[in-house]
C-alpha positions in Angstrom: -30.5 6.3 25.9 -30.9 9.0 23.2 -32.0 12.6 24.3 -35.1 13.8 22.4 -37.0 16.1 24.8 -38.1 19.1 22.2 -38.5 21.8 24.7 -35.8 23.4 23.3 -35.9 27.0 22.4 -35.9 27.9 18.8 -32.9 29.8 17.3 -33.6 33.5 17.7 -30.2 34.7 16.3 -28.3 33.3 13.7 -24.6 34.7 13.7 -22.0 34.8 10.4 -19.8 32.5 9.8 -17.3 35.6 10.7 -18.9 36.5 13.9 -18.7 32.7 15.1 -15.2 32.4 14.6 -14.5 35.4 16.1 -16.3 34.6 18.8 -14.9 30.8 19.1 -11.9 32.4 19.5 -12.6 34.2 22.1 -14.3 31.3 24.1 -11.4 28.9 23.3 -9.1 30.8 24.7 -10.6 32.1 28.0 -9.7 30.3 31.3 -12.4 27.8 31.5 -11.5 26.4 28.3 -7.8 27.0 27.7 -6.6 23.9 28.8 -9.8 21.3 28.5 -8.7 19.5 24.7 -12.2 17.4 25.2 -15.0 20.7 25.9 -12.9 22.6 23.4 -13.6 19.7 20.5 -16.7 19.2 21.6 -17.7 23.2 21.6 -15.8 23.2 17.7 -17.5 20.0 16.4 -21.1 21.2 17.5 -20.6 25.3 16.6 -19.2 24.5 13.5 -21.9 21.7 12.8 -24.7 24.6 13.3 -23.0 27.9 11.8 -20.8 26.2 8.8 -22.8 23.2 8.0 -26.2 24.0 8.4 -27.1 21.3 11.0 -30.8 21.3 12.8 -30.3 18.4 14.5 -26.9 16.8 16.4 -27.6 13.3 17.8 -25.5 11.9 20.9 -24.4 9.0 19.0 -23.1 11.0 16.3 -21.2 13.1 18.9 -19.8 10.5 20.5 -18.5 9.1 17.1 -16.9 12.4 16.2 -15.3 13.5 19.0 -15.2 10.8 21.6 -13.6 8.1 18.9 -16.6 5.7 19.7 -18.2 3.4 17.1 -20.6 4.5 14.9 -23.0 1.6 17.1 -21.9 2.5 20.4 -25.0 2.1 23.1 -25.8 5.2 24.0 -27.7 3.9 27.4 -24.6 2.2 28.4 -21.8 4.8 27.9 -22.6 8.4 28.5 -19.8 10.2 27.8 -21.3 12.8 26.0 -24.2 13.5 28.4 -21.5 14.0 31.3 -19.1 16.4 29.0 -22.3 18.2 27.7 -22.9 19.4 31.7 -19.6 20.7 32.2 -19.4 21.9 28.7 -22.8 24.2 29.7 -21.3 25.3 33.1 -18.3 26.4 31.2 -20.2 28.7 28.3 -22.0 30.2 31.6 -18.5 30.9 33.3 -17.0 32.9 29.9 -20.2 34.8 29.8 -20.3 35.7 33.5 -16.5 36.9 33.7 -14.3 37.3 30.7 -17.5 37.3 28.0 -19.4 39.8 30.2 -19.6 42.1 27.6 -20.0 40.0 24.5 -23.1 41.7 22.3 -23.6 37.8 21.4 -23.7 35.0 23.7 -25.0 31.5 23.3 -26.1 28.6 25.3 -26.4 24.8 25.1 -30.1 24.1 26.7 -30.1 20.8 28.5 -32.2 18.1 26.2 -30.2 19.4 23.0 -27.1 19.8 21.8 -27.4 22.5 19.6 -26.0 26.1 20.6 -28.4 28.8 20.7 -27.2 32.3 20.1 -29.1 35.4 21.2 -27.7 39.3 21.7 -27.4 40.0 25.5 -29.8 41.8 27.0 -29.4 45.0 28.9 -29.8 44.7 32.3 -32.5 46.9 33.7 -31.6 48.8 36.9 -32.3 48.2 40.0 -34.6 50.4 41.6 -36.3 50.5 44.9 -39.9 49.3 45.1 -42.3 49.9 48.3 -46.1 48.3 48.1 -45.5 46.6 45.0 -45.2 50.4 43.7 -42.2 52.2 42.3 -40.7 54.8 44.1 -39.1 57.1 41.9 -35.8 59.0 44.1 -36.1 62.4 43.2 -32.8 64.0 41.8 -31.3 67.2 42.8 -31.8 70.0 40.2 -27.9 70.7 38.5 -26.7 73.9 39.5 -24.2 75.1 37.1 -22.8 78.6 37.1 -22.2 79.8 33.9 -19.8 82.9 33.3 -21.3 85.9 31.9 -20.0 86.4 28.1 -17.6 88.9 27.5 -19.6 92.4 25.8 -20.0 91.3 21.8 -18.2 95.3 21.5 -15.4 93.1 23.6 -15.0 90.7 21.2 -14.9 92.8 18.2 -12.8 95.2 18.7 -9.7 92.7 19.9 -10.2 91.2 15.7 -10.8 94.6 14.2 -9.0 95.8 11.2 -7.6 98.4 12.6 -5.3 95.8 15.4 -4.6 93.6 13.5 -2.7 96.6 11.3 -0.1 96.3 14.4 3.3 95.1 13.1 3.6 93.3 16.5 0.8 91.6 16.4 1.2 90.4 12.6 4.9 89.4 13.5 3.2 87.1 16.6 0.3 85.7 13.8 2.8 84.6 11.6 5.1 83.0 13.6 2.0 80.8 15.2 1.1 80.4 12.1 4.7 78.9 10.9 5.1 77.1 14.6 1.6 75.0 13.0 2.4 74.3 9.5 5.9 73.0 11.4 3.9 70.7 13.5 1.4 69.3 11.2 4.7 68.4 9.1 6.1 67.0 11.9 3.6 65.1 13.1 3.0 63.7 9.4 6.9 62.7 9.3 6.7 60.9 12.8 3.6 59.1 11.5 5.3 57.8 8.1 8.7 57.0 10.2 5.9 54.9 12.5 4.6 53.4 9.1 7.7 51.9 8.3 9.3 51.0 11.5 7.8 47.1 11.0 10.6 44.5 10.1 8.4 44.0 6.6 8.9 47.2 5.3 12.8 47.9 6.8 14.3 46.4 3.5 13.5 46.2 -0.4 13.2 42.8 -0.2 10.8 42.0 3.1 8.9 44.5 1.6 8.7 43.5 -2.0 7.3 39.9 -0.6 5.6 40.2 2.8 3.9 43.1 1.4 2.1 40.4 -0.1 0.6 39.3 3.5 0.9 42.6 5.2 -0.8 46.2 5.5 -3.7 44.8 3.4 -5.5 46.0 5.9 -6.6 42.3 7.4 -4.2 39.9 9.2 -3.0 37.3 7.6 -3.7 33.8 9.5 -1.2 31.3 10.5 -2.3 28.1 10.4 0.0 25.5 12.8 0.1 21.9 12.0 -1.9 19.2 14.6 1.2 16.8 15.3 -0.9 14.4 17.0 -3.1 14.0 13.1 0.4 13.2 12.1 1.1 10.6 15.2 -2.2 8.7 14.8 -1.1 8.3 11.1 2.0 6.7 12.7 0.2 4.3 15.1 -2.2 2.9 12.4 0.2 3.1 9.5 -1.6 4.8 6.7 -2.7 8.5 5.6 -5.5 10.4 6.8 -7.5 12.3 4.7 -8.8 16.0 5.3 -12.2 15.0 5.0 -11.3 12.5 7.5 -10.3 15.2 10.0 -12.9 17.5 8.8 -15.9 15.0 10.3 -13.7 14.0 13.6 -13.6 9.9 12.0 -10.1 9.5 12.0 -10.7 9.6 15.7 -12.2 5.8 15.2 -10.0 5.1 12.4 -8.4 1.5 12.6 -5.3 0.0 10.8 -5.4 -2.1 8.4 -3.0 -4.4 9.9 -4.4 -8.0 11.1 -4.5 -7.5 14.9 -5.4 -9.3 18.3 -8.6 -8.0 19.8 -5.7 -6.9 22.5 -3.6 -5.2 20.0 -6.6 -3.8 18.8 -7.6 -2.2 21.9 -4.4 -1.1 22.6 -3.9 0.5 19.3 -7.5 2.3 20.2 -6.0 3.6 23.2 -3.2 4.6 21.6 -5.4 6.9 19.2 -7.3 8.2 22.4 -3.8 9.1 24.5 -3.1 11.1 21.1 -6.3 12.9 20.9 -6.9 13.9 24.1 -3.8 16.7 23.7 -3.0 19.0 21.8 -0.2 18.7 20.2 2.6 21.2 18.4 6.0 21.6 17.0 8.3 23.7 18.5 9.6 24.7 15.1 6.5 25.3 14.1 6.0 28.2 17.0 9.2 29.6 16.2 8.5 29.9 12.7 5.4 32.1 13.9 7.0 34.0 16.0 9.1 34.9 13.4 6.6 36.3 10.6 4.3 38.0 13.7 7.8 39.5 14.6 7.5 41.3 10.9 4.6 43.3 11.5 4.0 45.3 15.3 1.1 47.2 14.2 -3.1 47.2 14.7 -3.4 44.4 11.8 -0.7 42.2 13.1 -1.0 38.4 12.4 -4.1 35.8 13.6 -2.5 32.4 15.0 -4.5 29.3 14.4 -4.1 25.5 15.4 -5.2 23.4 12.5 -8.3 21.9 14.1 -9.8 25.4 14.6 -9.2 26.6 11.6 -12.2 27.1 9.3 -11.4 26.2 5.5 -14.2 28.8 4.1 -11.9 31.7 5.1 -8.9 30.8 2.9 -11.4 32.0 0.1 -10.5 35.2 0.8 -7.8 35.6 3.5 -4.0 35.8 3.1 -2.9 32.6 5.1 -0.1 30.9 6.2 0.1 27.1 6.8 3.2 25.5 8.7 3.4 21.5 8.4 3.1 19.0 5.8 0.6 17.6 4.9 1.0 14.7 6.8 0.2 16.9 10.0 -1.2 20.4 8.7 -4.0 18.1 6.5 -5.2 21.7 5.2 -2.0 21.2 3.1 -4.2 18.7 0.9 -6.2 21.3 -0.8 -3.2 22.7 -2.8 -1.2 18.7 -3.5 -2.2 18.7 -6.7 -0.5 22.1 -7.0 2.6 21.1 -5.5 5.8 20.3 -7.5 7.6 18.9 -4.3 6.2 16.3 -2.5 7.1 13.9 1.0 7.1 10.1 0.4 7.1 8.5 4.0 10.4 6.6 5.2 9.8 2.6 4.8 11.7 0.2 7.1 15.4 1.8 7.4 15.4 3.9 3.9 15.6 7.2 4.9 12.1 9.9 3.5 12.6 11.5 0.0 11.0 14.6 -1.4 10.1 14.0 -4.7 10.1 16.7 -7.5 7.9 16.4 -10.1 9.1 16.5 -13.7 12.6 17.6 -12.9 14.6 19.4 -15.9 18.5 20.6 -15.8 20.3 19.1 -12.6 17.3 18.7 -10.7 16.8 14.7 -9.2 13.2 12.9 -9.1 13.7 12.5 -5.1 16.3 13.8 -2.6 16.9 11.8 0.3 17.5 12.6 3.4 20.8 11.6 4.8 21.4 8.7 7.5 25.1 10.0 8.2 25.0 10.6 11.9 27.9 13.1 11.0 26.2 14.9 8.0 22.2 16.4 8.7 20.7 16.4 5.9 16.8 17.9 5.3 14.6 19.2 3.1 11.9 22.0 3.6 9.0 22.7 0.8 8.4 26.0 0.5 4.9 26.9 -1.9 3.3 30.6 -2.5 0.7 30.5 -4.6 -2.8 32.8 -4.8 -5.9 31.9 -2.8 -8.6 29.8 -4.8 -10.7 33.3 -5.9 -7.3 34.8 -6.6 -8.0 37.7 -4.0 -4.6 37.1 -1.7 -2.0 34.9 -1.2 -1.5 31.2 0.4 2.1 30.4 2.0 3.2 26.3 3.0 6.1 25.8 4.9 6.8 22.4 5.4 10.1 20.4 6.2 11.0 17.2 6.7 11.7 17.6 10.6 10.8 20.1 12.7 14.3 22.0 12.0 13.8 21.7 8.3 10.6 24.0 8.8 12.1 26.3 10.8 15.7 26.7 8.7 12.6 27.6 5.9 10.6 30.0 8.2 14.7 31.7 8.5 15.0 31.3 4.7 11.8 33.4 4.1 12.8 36.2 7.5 16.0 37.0 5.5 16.5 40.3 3.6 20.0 38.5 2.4 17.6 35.6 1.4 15.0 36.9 -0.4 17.6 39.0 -2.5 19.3 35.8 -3.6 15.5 34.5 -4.2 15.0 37.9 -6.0 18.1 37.0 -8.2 17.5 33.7 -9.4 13.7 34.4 -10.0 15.1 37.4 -11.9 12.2 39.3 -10.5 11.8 42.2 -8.0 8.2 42.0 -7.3 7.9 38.6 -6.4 6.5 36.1 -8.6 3.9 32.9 -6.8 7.1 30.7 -6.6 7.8 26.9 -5.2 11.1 26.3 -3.5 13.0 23.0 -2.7 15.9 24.4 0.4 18.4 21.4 1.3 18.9 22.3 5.1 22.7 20.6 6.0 24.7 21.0 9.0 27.9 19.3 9.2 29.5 18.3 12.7 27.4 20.7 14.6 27.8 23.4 12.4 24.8 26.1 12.4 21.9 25.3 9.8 22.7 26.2 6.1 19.8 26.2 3.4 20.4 26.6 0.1 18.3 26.1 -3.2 17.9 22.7 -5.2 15.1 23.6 -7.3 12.2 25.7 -7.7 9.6 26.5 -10.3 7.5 30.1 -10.6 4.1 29.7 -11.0 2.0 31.9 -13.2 -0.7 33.5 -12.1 -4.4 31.7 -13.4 
């Protein structure tokens, strides 16, 4: 049964695209949603379906398609699984707003027969006063009774400033020695605020600074952007690529392989997909990677962390951002492939993933493979700076072949010993936008080692 009862209230207050994000965030991660995958999408899909795409109407079917993984034709009468997540979804938005959003300046509600959010400022609540016979009863206040000291005579006054004392050696030793004890803590207190400055890991060393000064004390924090491993595992299970507009409009979510299957397999495969979706899923390389760059800068600005299915692809207009993951699983990766010099062809059967290079020169190979030596590790990890697409900041992809891969790159990039070698070979101090191939080995257990196979600098458009 579709829901069209139009008693719904009209929009009264349309927010930014800014403030909704900002405020997403904030829902997202209170209690009531922090760990419920299923309100959480459902709250994204339909927010960002008003604020970002303009949407006056959301049917249930099309819900259900986008972020339950039903067919586009599911009956609507005869599974309600978006009617029953809609309540609890509601009750939710009510909790934030009643404890951890009780002072948000903007809240919203979903009103029952509608699944559109409707913002509104918060009101201020009027106070409670007694009432008797329908008639208030104002409670009369006490007069203040303040006691103010008489002033000193204005002749008083005078004569402690008058020439004629302040011609008293004494007292024009005492008024410049306060005066020197100032100009000494004015400098001081400049000097403790410029040793403050540059206490952040960034700005400790010539060569953090000369390249995360590219991210940091801009004055806004540069967002990392963490891959969706389970994009990447429903890629697995139906054995093909996933586009970003796929994961844009939730329909990978009711994506099916291409392979001839049972109805059985089919099913399974389907419940599969839904196992996948209903969890969020990370790398743990990944996280240590971030904790890494936050690591870099302590101050006010700091860094914004961002899992790839809230992250809004307007705000790399402008933003410095970071994106961990491939493609493959961080699908935001797609906007810069054509870009890219270095790119990850999937393993087939038992042959072993390559990253292939694109018009190599010198030494350089067309693909690097990744070793199947149980005694020799050997990966690859992409690393890509480049500007943002209005050429206003900076984009950063770190993306290995395995979870280790990324991280030995996030380590590569943390470095002051690597950047210099970087610095070196690029034959530039202030860094170039650069594209980096690192071969990660380890050998019997050794640590990690990274070192450079190819790279390319990019000039600026």
């Amino acid at each position: 049964m579709q829901i069209t009862e139009s008693n719904t209230p009209e929009i009264s207050f349309h927010p930014s695209k800014s403030e909704w994000e900002r405020l997403l965030n904030r829902v997202l991660e209170s209690t009531p949603f922090r760990r419920s995958t299923r309100l959480r999408d459902f709250l994204i899909y339909v927010g960002n379906e008003v604020i970002l795409h303009g949407a006056e109407d959301l049917p249930e079917q099309q819900i259900g398609t986008a972020v339950f993984g039903r067919s586009p034709s599911y009956d609507t009468s005869q599974d309600n699984i978006v009617r029953v997540n809609a309540m609890e979804l509601r009750k939710r938005i009510d909790l934030y707003f009643a404890n951890e959003g009780q002072n948000e300046p903007l809240i919203f509600e979903i009103p029952r027969g509608s699944y559109i959010p409707v913002f509104r400022p918060r009101q201020l609540q009027a106070v409670d006063r007694p009432f008797d016979n329908e008639f208030l009863v104002e409670t009369p206040i006490a007069p203040l009774s303040v006691s103010i000291p008489e002033a000193p005579p204005a002749t008083a006054l005078t004569s402690s400033l008058s020439p004629r004392r302040l011609r008293d050696p004494f007292q024009i030793f005492l008024l410049v020695v306060i005066l020197c004890l100032a100009a000494w803590l004015i400098t001081d207190m400049r000097r403790n605020h410029l040793t403050q400055a540059t206490a952040h890991k960034w700005q400790s060393a010539p060569a953090l600074r000369a390249f995360w000064g590219n991210f940091f004390g801009k004055g806004l924090a540069p967002e990392i952007v963490l891959a969706d491993t389970s994009f990447g595992l429903a890629q697995d299970v139906l054995h093909k690529q996933l586009s970003l507009a796929e994961y844009l409009d939730y329909s990978y979510r009711a994506a099916q392989s291409a392979d001839p299957l049972s109805s059985d397999a089919r099913q399974q495969e389907q419940k599969d997909l839904a196992l996948i979706f209903s969890r969020s899923s990370g790398s743990i390389g990944d996280f240590r990677v971030a904790r890494r760059i936050t690591e870099l800068e302590t101050g006010d600005t700091g860094t914004r962390l961002l899992f790839a299915r809230e992250y809004a692809g307007h705000r790399l207009r402008w933003n410095n951002t970071i994106f961990v993951g491939s493609r493959r699983s961080n699908p935001w990766v797609e906007l810069f492939e054509d870009r890219m010099a270095y790119h990850f062809k999937p393993a087939e059967g038992q042959t072993p993933a390559v990253v292939t290079v694109d018009n190599p020169t010198g030494n350089e190979q067309a693909q690097y493979a990744l070793s199947s030596d149980p005694g020799t590790r050997t990966a690859y990890c992409v690393i890509v700076f480049l500007p943002n697409p209005t050429n206003t900041g900076s984009t950063l992809i770190l993306a290995g072949t395995d979870s280790q891969a990324t991280e030995a790159g996030g380590d590569f990039l943390t470095s002051e010993e690597n950047l210099e070698r970087l610095q070196v070979l690029l034959h530039e101090k202030d860094f170039p936008y650069f594209q980096l191939l690192l071969r990660i080995s380890r050998f019997n257990g050794t640590p990690l080692g990274s070192e450079i196979v190819s790279y390319r600098i990019v000039k600026k458009p």
